[in-house]
N, C-alpha and C positions, 0 to 999 in steps of 0.2 A: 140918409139911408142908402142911397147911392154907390156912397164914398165905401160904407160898411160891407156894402155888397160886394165892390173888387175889391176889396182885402182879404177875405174870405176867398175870393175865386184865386186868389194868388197863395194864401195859406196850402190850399187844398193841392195847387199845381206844385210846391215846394213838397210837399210829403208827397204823393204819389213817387215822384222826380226820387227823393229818397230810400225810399222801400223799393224799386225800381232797381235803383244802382245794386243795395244792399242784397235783392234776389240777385242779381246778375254777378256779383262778387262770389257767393256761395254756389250757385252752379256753375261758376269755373273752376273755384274748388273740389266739386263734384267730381268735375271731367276728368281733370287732372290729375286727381291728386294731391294733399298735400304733401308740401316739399320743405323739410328747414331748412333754415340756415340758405334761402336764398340758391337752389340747389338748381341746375337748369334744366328742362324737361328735355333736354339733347345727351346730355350725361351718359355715358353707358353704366351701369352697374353691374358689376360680378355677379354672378350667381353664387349662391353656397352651396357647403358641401354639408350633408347632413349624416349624421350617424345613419349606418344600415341597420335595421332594425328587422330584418330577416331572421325567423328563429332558426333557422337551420341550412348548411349548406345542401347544394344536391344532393340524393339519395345515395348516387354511388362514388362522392367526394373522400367518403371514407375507406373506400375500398382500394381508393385509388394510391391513398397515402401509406396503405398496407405495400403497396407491392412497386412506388415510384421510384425508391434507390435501391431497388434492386435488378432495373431493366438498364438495359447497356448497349451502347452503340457497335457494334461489330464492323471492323475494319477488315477486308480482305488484298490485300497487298501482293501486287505483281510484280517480275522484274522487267524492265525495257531495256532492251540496248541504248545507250547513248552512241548515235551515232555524228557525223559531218559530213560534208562531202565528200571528202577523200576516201574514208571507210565504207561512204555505201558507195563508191566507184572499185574500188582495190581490197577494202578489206584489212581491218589489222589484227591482233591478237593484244592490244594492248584494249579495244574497245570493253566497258566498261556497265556489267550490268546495273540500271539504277533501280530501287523499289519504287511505283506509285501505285494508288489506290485506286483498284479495279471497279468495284463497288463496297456498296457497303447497305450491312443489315441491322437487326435488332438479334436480342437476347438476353434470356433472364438467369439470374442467380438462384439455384435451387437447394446448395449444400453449400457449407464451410467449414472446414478445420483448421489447426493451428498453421499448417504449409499453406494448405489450397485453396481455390473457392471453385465451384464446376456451374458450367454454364451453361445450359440447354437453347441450343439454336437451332437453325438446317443447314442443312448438308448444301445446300447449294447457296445459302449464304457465304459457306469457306471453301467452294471448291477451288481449285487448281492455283490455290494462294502459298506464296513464297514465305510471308509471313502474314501474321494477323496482330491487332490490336483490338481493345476494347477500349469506348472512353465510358467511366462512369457516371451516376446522376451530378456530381458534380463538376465533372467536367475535366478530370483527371485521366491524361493516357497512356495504359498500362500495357504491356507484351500479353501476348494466350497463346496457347499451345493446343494443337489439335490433343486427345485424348483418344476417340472414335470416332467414326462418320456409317453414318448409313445411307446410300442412295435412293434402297427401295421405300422407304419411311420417310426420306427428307428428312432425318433429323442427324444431328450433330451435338459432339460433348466437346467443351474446351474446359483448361484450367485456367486459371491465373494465381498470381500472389495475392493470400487472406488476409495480409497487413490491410489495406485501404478497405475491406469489405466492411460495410455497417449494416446490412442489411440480406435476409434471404427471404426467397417466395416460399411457399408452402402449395404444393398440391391437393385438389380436391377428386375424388371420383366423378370422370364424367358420365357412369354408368346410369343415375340418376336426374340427368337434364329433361330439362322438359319445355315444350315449343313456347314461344313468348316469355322465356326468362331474359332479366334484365341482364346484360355483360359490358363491358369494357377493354374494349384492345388498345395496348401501351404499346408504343415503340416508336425509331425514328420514321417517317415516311419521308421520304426523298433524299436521306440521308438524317448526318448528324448536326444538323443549325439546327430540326428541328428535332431532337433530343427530346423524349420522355413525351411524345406526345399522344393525347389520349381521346379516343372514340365511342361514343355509344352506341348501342343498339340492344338488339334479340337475340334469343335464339331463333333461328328461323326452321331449323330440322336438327333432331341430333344424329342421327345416322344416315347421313348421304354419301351413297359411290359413285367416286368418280375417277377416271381415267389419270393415270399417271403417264405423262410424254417426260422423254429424256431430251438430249440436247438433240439427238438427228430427228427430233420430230415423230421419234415411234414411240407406239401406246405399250410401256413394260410391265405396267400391274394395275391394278385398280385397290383404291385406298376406299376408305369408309374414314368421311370426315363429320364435322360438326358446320353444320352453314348459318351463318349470321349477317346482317343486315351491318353489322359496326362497320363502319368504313374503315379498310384497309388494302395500302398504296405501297407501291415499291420502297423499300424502307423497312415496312413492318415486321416484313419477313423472319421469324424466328423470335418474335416480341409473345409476349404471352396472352390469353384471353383470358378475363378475369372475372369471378361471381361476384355478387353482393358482397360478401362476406369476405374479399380480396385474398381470394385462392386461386391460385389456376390452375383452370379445366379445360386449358388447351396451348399448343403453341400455333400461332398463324402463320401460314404457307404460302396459301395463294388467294387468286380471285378470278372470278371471271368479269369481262370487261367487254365483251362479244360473242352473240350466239355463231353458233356455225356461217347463219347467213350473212353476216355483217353486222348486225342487229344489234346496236348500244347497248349494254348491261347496265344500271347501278343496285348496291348492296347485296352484292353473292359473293362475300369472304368466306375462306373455311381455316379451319382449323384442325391439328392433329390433336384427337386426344390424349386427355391427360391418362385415361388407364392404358393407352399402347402407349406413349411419351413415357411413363414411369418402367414401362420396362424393357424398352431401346435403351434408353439412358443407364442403365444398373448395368446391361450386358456391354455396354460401350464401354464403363468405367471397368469394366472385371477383365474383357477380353481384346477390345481395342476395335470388335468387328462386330457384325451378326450373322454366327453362324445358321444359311436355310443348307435344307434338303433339295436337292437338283434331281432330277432323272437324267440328265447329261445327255441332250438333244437338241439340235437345230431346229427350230421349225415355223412355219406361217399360216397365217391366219387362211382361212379358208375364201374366203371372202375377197382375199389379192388374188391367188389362182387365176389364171386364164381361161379359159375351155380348152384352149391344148393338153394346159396342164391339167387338170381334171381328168381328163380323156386317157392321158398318158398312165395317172395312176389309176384309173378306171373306179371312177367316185361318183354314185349313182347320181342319176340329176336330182331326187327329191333330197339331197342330204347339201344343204345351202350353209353350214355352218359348223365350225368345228376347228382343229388343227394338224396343220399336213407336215410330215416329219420327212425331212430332207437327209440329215445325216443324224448319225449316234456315234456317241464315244467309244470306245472300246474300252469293258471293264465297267462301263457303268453301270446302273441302279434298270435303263429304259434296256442294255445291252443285254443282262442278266434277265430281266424279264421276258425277253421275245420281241422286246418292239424290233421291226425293221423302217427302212428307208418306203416311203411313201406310203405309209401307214398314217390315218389318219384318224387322230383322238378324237371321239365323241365325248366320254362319261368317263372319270372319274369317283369311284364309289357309285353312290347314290346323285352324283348332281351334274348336271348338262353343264359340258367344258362345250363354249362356243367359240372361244376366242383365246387368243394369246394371254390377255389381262387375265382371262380367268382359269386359265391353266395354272397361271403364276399362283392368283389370289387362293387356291386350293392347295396346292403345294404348300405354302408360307403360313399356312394350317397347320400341318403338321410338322413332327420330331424327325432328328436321323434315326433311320430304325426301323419309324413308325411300317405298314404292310397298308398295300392299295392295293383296292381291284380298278383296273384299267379296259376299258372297252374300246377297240377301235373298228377301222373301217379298213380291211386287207382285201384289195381285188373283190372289189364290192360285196364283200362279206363280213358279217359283224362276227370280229375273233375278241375273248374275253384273256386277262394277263395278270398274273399277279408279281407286285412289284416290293420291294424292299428297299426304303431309299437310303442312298447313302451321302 
């Protein structure tokens, strides 16, 4: 009985021992993994690639491919002396103008015919350039030819040859924007490596004014732009801004990048609209310029004046704003009128002329022809004028 008894006790210690091993074989399998084929758990394995299964690209993907080969790198080209030693000590006549590239902007394709294709950009994209190039979405670079430039609008027309053209933009009215529309600005920013590059955002206002400075830092007009959030960077300049619907309702100009105080900016791009863009661009192609209306007079802002100068033209102290006329043409529009020297414009028709920008912005209002009434300020008396501009 004994004997039967360790047998048993040993049967039972052999199965335990077995189901034992058999558990602990299947949760290392667990932990693990099974592996074929002997496979080591050190092994790297690839990852895969899987079909996208995304039903649709971005919203504004399609908009984009409306108007991508028709934005173009704008090259503006300077000449440099090549000089040496010798000629910057002495000087020769054999020295030798070379071309390189000043900067460079954006610009889109908005007409083509069987000669041309016409390019809407700014003006200060091509200013004081020797020659110009454009390269297009493919990477092809071609000659352009000024056409017309306008300074006060910032916009500019170029041709090129219509052989390599496969594509034009189409314009939309920006008459109808409205705040938190989706848009898109194409163009290079930083130049042309990055070719055809594209930004989202809003609209963020459609009718903002704001001050136009020239190159000496003075304010010569005030534009009424489109302001959006799309990031847009030196480069962009003269690229177009694009709807849903991949039309564009604007070309891009500038941005602000710091308030008055110092103050870091981001996303305050604007843009010129497409209904004043469409009809710079027609007068550019017909005339080569834009003919405004001038009253053909010198003059500053009220607000530079010293108190000498105040005193001198005797400018009552409650009148803080306006513009003080220094000289007049002779034979002019202001000459014919009655304006004289230190006379200082308050009103314009119906609306408060405070400033230089808004003397302009009024004038650029009207036709040659058109008739104003003009209010100023003569020896501290308000004299009324009527004016015929020419």
């Amino acid at each position: 009985m004994k004997d039967k008894n360790n047998i048993n006790q040993i049967l039972k210690t052999i199965l335990i021992s077995f189901v034992s091993g058999m558990l602990g074989g299947l949760l290392v399998i667990y932990v693990v993994g099974y592996r074929p084929n002997n496979t080591s758990i050190n092994k790297y394995e690839s990852p895969k690639l899987v079909y996208d299964q995304s039903k649709h690209a971005g919203l504004m993907t399609g908009a984009f491919n409306m108007v991508k080969d028709s934005v173009v790198s704008v090259i503006n080209l300077q000449k440099t002396r090549k000089n040496n030693l010798f000629t910057d000590i002495f000087g020769s006549k054999n020295d030798k103008d070379t071309l390189q590239t000043y900067s460079e902007g954006s610009g889109v394709i908005y007409y083509k015919n069987l000669n041309y294709a016409y390019i809407a950009t700014n003006n200060h994209v091509v200013a004081d350039s020797d020659q110009l190039q454009v390269i297009l979405s493919d990477g092809r670079k071609i000659a352009a030819q000024k056409v017309g430039t306008d300074p006060e609008t910032d916009l500019a027309v170029l041709k090129v040859n219509s052989k390599y053209i496969n594509q034009v933009a189409k314009f939309a009215s920006s008459k109808n924007l409205v705040p938190g529309q989706p848009v898109i600005a194409v163009g290079s920013p930083l130049g042309s490596q990055y070719a055809t590059s594209v930004t989202q955002g809003i609209i963020s206002a459609k009718s903002r004014v704001v001050n136009v400075v020239n190159d000496q830092g003075q304010v010569t007009n005030e534009a009424t732009v489109i302001q959006t959030d799309a990031a847009i960077n030196p480069g962009n300049s003269g690229g177009p801004l694009v709807n849903e619907q991949g039309q564009v309702i604007g070309i891009n100009s500038m941005k602000l990048s710091r308030s008055g105080d110092g103050t870091a900016i981001e996303g305050m791009g604007f843009a010129i609209p497409s209904d004043e863009v469409v009809n710079i661009l027609n007068q550019l192609v017909k005339n080569g310029k834009i003919v405004r209306p001038k009253l053909g007079i010198r003059v500053l802002d009220v607000t530079d004046l010293t108190r000498k100068d105040k005193k001198r033209i005797q400018l009552p102290n409650n009148i803080q704003e306006g513009v003080a006329v220094f000289s007049v043409d002779s034979g002019s529009s202001a000459a014919k009128a009655g304006i004289k020297a230190k006379d200082v414009i308050v009103q314009i028709d119906n609306d408060k002329i405070d400033s230089v920008a808004s003397l302009h912005s009024k004038l650029y209002k009207h036709k040659i022809g058109d008739k104003i009434t003009i209010k100023v300020i003569r020896a501290g008396k308000y004299v009324t004028l009527k004016a015929s501009l020419q």
